[in-house]
C-alpha positions in Angstrom: -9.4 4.1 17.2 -10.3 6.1 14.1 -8.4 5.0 11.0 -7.7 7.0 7.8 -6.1 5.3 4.6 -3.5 7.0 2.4 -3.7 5.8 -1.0 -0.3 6.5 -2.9 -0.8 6.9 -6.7 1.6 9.5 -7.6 4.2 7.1 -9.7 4.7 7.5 -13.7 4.0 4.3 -14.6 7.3 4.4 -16.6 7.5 0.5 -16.9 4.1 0.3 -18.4 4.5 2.8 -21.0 0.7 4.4 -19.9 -0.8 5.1 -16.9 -1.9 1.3 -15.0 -3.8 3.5 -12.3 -6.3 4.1 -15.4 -6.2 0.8 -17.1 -9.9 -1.0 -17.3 -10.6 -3.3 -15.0 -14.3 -4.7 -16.2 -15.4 -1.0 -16.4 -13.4 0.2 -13.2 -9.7 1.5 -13.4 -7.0 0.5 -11.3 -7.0 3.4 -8.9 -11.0 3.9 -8.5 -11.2 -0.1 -7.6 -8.3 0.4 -4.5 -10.1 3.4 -3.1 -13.3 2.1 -3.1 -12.2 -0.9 -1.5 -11.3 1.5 1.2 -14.4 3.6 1.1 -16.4 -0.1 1.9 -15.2 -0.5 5.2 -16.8 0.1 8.3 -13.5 0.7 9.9 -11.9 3.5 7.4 -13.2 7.2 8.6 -11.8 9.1 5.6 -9.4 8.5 2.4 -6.2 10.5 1.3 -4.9 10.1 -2.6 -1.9 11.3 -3.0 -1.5 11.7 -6.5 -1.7 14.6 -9.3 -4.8 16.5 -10.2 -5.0 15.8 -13.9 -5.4 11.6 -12.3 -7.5 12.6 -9.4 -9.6 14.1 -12.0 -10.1 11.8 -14.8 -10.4 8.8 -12.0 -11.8 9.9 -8.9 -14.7 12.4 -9.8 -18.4 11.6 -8.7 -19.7 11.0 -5.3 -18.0 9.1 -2.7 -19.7 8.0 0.8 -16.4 9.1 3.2 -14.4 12.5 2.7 -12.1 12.1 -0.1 -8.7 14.1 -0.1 -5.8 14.6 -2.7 -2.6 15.8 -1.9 0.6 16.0 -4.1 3.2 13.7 -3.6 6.9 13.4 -4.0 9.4 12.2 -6.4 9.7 9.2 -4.1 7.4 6.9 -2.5 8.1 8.0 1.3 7.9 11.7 0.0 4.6 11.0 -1.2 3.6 9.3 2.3 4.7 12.2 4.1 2.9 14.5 2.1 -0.8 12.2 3.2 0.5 12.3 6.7 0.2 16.1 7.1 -3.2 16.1 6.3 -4.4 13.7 8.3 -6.7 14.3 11.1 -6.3 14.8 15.0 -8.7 12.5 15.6 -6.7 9.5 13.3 -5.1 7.1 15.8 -4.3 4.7 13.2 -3.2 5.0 9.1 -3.4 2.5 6.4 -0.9 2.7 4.1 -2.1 1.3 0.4 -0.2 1.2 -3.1 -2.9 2.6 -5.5 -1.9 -0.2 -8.0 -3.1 -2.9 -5.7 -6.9 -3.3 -6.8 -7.8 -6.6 -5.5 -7.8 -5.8 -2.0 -10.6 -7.1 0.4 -12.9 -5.2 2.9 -12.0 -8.2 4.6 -8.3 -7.6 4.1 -8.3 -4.4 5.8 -10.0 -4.9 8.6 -9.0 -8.0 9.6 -5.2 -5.8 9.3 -6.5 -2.9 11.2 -8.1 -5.5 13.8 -4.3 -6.2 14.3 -2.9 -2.5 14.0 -4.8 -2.1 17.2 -3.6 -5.2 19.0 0.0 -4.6 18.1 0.5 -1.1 17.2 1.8 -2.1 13.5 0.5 -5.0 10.9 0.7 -5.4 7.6 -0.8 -7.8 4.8 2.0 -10.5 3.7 2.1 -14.1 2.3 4.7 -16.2 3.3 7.3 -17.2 0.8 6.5 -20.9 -0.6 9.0 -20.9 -3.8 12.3 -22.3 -3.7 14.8 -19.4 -3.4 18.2 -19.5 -4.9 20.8 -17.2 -4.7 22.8 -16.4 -7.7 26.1 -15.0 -8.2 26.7 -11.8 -11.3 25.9 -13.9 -14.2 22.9 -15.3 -12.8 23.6 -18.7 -12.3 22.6 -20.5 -9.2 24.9 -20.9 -6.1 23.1 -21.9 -3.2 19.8 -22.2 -1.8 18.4 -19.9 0.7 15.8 -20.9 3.5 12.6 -19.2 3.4 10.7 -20.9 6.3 11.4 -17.2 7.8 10.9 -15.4 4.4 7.4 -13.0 3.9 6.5 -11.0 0.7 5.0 -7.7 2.2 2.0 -6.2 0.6 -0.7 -3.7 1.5 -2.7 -1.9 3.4 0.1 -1.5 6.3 -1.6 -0.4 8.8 0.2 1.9 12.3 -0.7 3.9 15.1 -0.4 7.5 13.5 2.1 9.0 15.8 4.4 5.8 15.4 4.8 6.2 12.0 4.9 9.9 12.0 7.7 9.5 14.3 9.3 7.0 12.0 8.8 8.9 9.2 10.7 11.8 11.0 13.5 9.4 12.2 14.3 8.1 8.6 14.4 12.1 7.1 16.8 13.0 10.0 18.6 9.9 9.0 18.5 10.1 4.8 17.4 7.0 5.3 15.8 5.3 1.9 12.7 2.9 2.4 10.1 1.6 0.2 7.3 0.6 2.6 6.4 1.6 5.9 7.0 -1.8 7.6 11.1 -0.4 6.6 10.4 2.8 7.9 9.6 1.6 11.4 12.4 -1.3 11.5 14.7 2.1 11.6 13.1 2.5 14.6 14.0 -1.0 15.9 10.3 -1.7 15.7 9.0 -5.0 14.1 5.7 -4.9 12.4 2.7 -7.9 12.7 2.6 -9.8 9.6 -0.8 -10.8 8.6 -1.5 -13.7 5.9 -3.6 -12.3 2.7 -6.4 -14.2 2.3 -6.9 -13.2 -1.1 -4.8 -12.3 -4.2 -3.9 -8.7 -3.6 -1.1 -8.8 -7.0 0.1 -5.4 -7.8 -0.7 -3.9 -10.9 3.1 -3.6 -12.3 2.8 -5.0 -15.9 0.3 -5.9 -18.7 -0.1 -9.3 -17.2 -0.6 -8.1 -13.9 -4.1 -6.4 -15.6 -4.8 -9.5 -17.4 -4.4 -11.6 -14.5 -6.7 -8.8 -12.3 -9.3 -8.9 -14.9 -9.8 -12.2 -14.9 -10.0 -12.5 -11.3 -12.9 -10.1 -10.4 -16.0 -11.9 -10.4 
């Protein structure tokens, strides 16, 4: 099953202040260090960025060893999926899904999450939740507890057949459905999606100790 990756990098960065897809990582920015994590694998046939030119440009030129596409994307996350699920390929029976602000990612990550894409149709990289959760009422003080022995933080790649989540995608427009990751966008479906443990930190890059904490963790 060939397998493409669309690498969504279109946001402002308006909590940061600048753009994190450029911020240094130990000579590598944020964006260049998620694609090429891509570009590494055996399994990955080609790479989609959807993001704008003036990015693509300052952070993506040189040579690259797999065909490298940009696309424009959306004002909103699933816009900006859709947009890297036109281009895709005939041939692409499956699509990983990756947030360009999640450097860390493994070769070993991805394909042990398209390894299960295949088995199950859908998978995506999670951890489950270990912290004590509390719920909390309007001031934010504590009212209960909340079990989490069933609770997952989702991350990426998230990895589907193409036509499922093509088909998904479809379903939520036709819907005006809002979702902010695919695993969402097939639940509308009535789908359920393989959760696959990260074996690695795979942080997202969403504030100034979020690139300390990456810096310091690349060898």
């Amino acid at each position: 099953m060939p397998c493409a990756a669309i690498i969504v990098a279109s946001g402002q960065s308006r909590r940061m202040g600048f753009d994190k897809l450029a911020a240094d990582l130990k000579g590598v920015s944020v964006l260049r260090r998620s694609v090429m994590a891509f570009m590494q694998s055996q399994e990955i046939d080609h790479v989609i960025v959807v993001c704008p030119q003036d990015r693509f440009d300052a952070l993506l030129t040189g040579d690259f060893p797999k065909p490298l596409t940009r696309v424009d994307g959306g004002s909103e996350r699933q816009h900006s999926v859709e947009a890297g699920l036109k281009v895709l390929q005939d041939s692409d029976e499956l699509v990983a899904v990756h947030d360009g602000a999640r450097p860390l990612v493994s070769v070993e990550a991805i394909e042990h999450c398209i390894e299960e894409a295949r088995k199950h149709d859908a998978a995506a990289l999670a951890r489950p939740v270990t912290e004590t959760i509390k719920r909390a009422d309007e001031n934010h003080v504590s009212r209960e507890g909340v079990d989490r022995s069933s609770l997952w933080f989702t991350e990426t790649p998230q990895i589907f057949k193409s036509d499922l989540l093509i088909r998904a995608y479809a379903h939520i427009a036709e819907k005006g459905i809002v979702a902010t990751d695919e695993v969402s966008v097939v639940e509308a479906l009535g789908i359920g999606t393989k959760l696959v443990i990260s074996p690695g930190p795979n942080i997202k890059i969403t504030h100034q100790a979020d690139i300390d904490l990456a810096t310091a963790l690349i060898p």
